[in-house]
Each structure stands twice: as structure tokens, then as C-alpha cells.
C-alpha positions as CSV (number, residue, x, y, z in Angstrom):
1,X,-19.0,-7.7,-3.5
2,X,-15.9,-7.4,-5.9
3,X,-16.4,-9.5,-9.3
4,X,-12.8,-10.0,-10.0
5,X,-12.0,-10.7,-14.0
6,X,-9.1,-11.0,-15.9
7,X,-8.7,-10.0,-19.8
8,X,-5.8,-9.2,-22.3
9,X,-5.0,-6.4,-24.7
10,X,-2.2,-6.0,-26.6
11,X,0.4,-6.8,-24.8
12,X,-1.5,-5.8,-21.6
13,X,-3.1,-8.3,-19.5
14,X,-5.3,-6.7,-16.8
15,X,-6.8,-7.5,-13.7
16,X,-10.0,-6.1,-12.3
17,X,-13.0,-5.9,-10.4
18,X,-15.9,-5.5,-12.9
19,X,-18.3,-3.8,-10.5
20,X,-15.9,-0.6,-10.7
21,X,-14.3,-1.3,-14.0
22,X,-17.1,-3.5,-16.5
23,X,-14.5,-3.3,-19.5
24,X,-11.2,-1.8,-18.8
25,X,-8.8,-0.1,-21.5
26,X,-5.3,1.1,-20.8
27,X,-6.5,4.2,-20.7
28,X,-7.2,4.1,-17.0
29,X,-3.6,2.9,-16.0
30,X,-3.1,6.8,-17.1
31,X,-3.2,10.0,-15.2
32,X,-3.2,12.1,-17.9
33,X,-6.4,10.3,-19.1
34,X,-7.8,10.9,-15.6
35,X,-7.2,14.9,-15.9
36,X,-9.0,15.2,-19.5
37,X,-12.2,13.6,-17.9
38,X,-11.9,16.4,-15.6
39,X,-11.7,13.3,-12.8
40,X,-8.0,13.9,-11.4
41,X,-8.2,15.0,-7.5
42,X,-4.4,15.1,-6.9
43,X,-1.2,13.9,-7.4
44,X,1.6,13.1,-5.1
45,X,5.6,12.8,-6.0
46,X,7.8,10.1,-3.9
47,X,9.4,7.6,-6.7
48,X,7.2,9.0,-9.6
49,X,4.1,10.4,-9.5
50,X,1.0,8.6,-8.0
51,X,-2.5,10.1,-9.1
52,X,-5.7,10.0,-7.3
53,X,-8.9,10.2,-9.1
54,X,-12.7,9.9,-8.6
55,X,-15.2,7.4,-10.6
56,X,-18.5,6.5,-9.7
57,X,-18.4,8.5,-6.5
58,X,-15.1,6.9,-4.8
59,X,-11.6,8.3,-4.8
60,X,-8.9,5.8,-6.5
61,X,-5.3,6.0,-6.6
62,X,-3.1,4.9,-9.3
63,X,0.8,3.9,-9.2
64,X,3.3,2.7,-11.3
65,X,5.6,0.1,-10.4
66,X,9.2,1.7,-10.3
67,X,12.7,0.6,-9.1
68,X,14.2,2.4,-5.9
69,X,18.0,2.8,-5.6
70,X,21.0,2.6,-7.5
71,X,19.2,0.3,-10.1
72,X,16.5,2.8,-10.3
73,X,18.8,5.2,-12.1
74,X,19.6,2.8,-14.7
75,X,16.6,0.5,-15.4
76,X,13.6,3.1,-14.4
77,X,10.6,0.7,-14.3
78,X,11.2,-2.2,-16.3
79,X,11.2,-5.9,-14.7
80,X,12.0,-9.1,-16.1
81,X,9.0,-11.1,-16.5
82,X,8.9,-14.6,-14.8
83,X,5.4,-15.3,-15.6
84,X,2.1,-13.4,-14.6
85,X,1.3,-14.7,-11.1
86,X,5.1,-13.4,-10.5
87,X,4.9,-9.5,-11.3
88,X,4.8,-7.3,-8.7
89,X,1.2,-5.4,-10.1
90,X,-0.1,-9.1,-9.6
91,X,0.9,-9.8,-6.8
92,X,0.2,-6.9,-4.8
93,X,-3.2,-6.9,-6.5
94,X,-4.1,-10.9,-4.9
95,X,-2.3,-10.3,-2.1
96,X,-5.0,-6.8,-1.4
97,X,-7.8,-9.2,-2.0
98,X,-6.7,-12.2,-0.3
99,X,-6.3,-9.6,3.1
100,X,-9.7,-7.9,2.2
101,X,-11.2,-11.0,2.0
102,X,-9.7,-11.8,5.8
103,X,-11.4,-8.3,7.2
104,X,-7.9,-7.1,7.6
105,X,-7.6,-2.8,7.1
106,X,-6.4,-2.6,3.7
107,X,-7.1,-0.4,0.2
108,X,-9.6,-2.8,-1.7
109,X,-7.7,-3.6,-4.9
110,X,-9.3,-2.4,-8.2
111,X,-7.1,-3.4,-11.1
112,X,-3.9,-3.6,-11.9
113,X,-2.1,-4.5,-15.5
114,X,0.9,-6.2,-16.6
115,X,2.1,-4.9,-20.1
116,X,5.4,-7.5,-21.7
117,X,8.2,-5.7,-23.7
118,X,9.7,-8.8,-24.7
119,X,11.6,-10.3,-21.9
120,X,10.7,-7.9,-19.8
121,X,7.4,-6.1,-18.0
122,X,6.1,-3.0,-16.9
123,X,3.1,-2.7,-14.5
124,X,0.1,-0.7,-12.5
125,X,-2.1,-1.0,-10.1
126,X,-5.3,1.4,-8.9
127,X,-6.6,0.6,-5.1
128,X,-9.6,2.5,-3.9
129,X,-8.5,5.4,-1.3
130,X,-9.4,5.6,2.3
131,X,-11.2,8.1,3.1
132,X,-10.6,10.9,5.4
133,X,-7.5,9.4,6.1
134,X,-3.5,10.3,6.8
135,X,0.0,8.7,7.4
136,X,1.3,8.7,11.2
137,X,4.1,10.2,10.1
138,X,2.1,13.3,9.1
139,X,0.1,13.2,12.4
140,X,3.0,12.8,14.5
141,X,4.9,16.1,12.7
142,X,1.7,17.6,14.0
143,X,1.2,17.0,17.2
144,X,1.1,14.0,20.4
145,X,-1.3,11.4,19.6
146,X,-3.3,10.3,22.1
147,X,-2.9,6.6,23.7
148,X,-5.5,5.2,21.9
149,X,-4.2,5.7,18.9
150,X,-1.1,3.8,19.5
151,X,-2.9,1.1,21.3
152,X,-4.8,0.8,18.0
153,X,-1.9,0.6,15.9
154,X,-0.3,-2.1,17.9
155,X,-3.5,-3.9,17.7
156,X,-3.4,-3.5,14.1
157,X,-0.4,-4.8,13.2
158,X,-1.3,-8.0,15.4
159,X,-4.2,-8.6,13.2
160,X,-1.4,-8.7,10.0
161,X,0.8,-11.0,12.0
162,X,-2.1,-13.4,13.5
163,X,-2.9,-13.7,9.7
164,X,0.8,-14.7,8.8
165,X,1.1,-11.2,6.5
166,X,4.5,-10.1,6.6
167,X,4.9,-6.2,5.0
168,X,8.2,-5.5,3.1
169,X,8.5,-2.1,4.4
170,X,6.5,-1.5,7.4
171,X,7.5,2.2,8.5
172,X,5.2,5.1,10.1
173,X,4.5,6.4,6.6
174,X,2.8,3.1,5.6
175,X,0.9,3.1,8.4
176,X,-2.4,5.5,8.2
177,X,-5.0,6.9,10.5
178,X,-8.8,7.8,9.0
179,X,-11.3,10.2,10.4
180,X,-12.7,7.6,12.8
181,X,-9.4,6.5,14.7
182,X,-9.1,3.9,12.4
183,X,-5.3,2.5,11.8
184,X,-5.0,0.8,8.6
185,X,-1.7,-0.3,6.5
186,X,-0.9,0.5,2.7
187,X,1.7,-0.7,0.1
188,X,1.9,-4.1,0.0
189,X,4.9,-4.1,-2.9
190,X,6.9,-7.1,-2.5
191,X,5.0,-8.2,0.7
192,X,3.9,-12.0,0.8
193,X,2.0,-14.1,3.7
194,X,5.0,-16.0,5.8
195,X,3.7,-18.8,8.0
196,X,6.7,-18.8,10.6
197,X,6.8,-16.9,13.1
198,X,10.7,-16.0,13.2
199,X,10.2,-12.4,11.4
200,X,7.0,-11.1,13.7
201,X,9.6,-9.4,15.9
202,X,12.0,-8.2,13.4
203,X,9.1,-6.3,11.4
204,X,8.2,-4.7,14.7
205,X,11.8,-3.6,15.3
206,X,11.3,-2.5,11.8
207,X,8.9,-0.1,12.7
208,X,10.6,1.5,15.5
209,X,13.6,2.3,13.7
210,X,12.1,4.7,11.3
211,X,10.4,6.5,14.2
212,X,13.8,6.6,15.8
213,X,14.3,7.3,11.9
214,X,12.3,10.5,11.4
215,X,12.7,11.7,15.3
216,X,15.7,11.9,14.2
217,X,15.4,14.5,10.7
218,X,12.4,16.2,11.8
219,X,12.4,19.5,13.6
220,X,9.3,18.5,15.7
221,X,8.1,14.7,15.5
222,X,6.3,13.4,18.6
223,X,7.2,10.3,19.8
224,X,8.4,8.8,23.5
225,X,9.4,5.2,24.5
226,X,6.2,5.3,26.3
227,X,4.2,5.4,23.3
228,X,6.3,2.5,21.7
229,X,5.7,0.7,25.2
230,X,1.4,1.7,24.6
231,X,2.1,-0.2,21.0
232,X,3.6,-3.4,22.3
233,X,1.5,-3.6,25.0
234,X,-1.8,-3.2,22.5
235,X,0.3,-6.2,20.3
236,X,0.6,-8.5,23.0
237,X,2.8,-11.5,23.2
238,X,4.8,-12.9,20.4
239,X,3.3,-15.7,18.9
């Protein structure tokens, strides 16, 4: 059962769950202090690095917040700060809870910490890893997935929608398969719980572009209207 806590340090204020993390230091919102313990497992490169780690027997991963696009080259990572409850770490990091809570299949959140520079903030956030698990987009470079699997998906992203969860950027590299044929969703930046239901279909329509998307770039990427058909049909009606 998470203990959820909140201290400051510095200019830092953290968020946590004390059964993983009893007293935090910034030290853990660091990757290179992950490798000196001898405890880094990876590292992966998309808009900075993200670094996976293991501590007390389960596999973490820790990213920093940083801006995408034309503002990205100019102002790397660097936010202006509207109060805590408003900074993307926090709230990705109650937004993670609030779904766990529900059932819904989600990274548990860990801790995440918002450090001021004056006007302006900087922030991370560590979510535990699922195990034994991959992106869709990686499975489907691989090879046909079988109907199941995109019933499953389709049920999946129901469950989100029943629950009012609206995800930012739901694309097939957000959406992940683990070991037991279990479809789960990840990065919940800039996500939020809608209660209309006026966007359900648009965040669907979402979805299928970047697998028209990726059929597109890749050589060999294995997807048919029929399996898009499987997904709605797992979804159901529109609410």
C-alpha cells in the first residue's frame, strides 16, 4: 500500500511514496547517482535520456521533464512555475496515483520533485517499470499480433475512457504489452481526467493515425484495417 509524503529541500520539493523511498535526497532524481551504486540497468534516448534502475528488488525509471519542438531548442527544460499542484512532475505524479488507485493499467508513481529557479521550475519523476513488458510499436515491427491482443487493447483504452482519463498523446508507442498479454498505457505528461465525452472519439482517431503513421516509415510494421476493426469492436460503443 503506497504511503505517499511530501517534504522540501532546498529549493526542491519532493513527492514520494515512503514505502520505496523512507527519506529521499536529490540524489535519486540522478542517473549518474544510480550508476555509482552500481544500480543503473539501462538507459534510453528519445528527448533526453531516461534511466532505469533497480532498488529493493524492482526496476524504476527516471525522466526529466523536457520541452519538445521549436521551444525545446531554445528553453531546454525549464518551466515557468504557476504553483506546485500546476507542474507537470506533480501532476503526472497524482494523476499516476489517482488511476492506480481506480485499478486502471498504469506505472505506480514513486516520486517525483519540483526544483524553483526563481520564476521558473525544473522537474522529475521515477514510476516503477512493468515488468516483462514492450511498446506495440516494437511488437508490431516484429511480427502480426494475434486478435486477442488487439481486442485487449481496445478494451484497455475503454477502461481510461469509462474513467473520464483523457491521454495527451495516445500513439502505439505509449501503449505496452507485458509477458502475460497484458496492455497497459504509459506517459501521462500533460494528460488530465475530462468528464465530457466529446474527445473519446478524437483520442481514438488519435491512435490510428500514428499506426497509419509508422506503416507508413517503417520497412515492415504489421497492421490491417481488420485489426483496427478487432480494436473498436473490443471498445464498444461511444459513450
Amino acid at each position: 500500500m503506497p504511503n505517499i509524503q511530501q517534504t522540501s529541500k532546498d529549493r526542491s520539493t519532493i513527492i514520494f511514496d515512503a514505502e520505496i523511498f523512507a527519506a529521499p535526497d536529490l540524489h535519486i532524481f540522478d542517473g549518474h547517482y544510480w550508476q555509482l551504486k552500481q544500480q543503473l540497468t539501462g538507459s534510453a534516448a528519445g528527448r533526453g535520456t531516461t534511466y532505469f534502475f533497480r532498488h529493493k528488488n524492482n526496476e524504476y525509471v527516471l525522466r526529466h521533464y523536457r520541452r519538445g519542438g521549436l521551444i525545446g531548442k531554445l528553453i531546454e527544460d525549464s518551466y515557468l512555475f504557476r504553483g506546485l499542484s500546476r507542474t507537470r512532475a506533480w501532476r503526472e505524479f497524482t494523476l499516476l496515483a489517482q488511476m492506480h488507485n481506480l485499478g486502471l493499467p498504469v506505472p505506480e508513481p514513486v516520486a517525483a520533485q519540483v526544483t524553483r529557479h526563481n520564476v521558473m521550475y525544473r522537474g522529475d519523476i521515477i514510476i516503477k517499470r512493468i515488468p516483462n513488458s514492450q511498446d506495440m510499436f516494437s511488437h508490431l515491427c516484429e511480427a502480426p499480433q494475434p486478435q486477442a491482443t488487439w481486442q485487449a487493447i481496445g478494451s484497455c483504452i475503454r477502461q481510461f475512457h469509462d474513467n473520464n482519463v483523457y491521454h495527451h498523446d495516445l500513439n502505439i508507442h505509449n501503449v505496452m504489452l507485458d509477458g502475460a498479454g497484458k496492455i497497459w498505457l504509459i506517459d501521462f505528461d500533460k494528460c488530465a481526467i475530462h468528464a465530457s465525452n466529446n474527445w473519446k472519439k478524437a483520442n481514438l482517431d488519435r491512435l490510428l493515425r500514428s499506426l497509419h503513421k509508422e506503416q507508413a516509415k517503417q520497412k515492415t510494421f504489421h497492421f490491417s484495417e481488420q485489426n483496427w476493426q478487432t480494436l473498436l469492436s473490443a471498445y464498444g460503443e461511444p459513450a
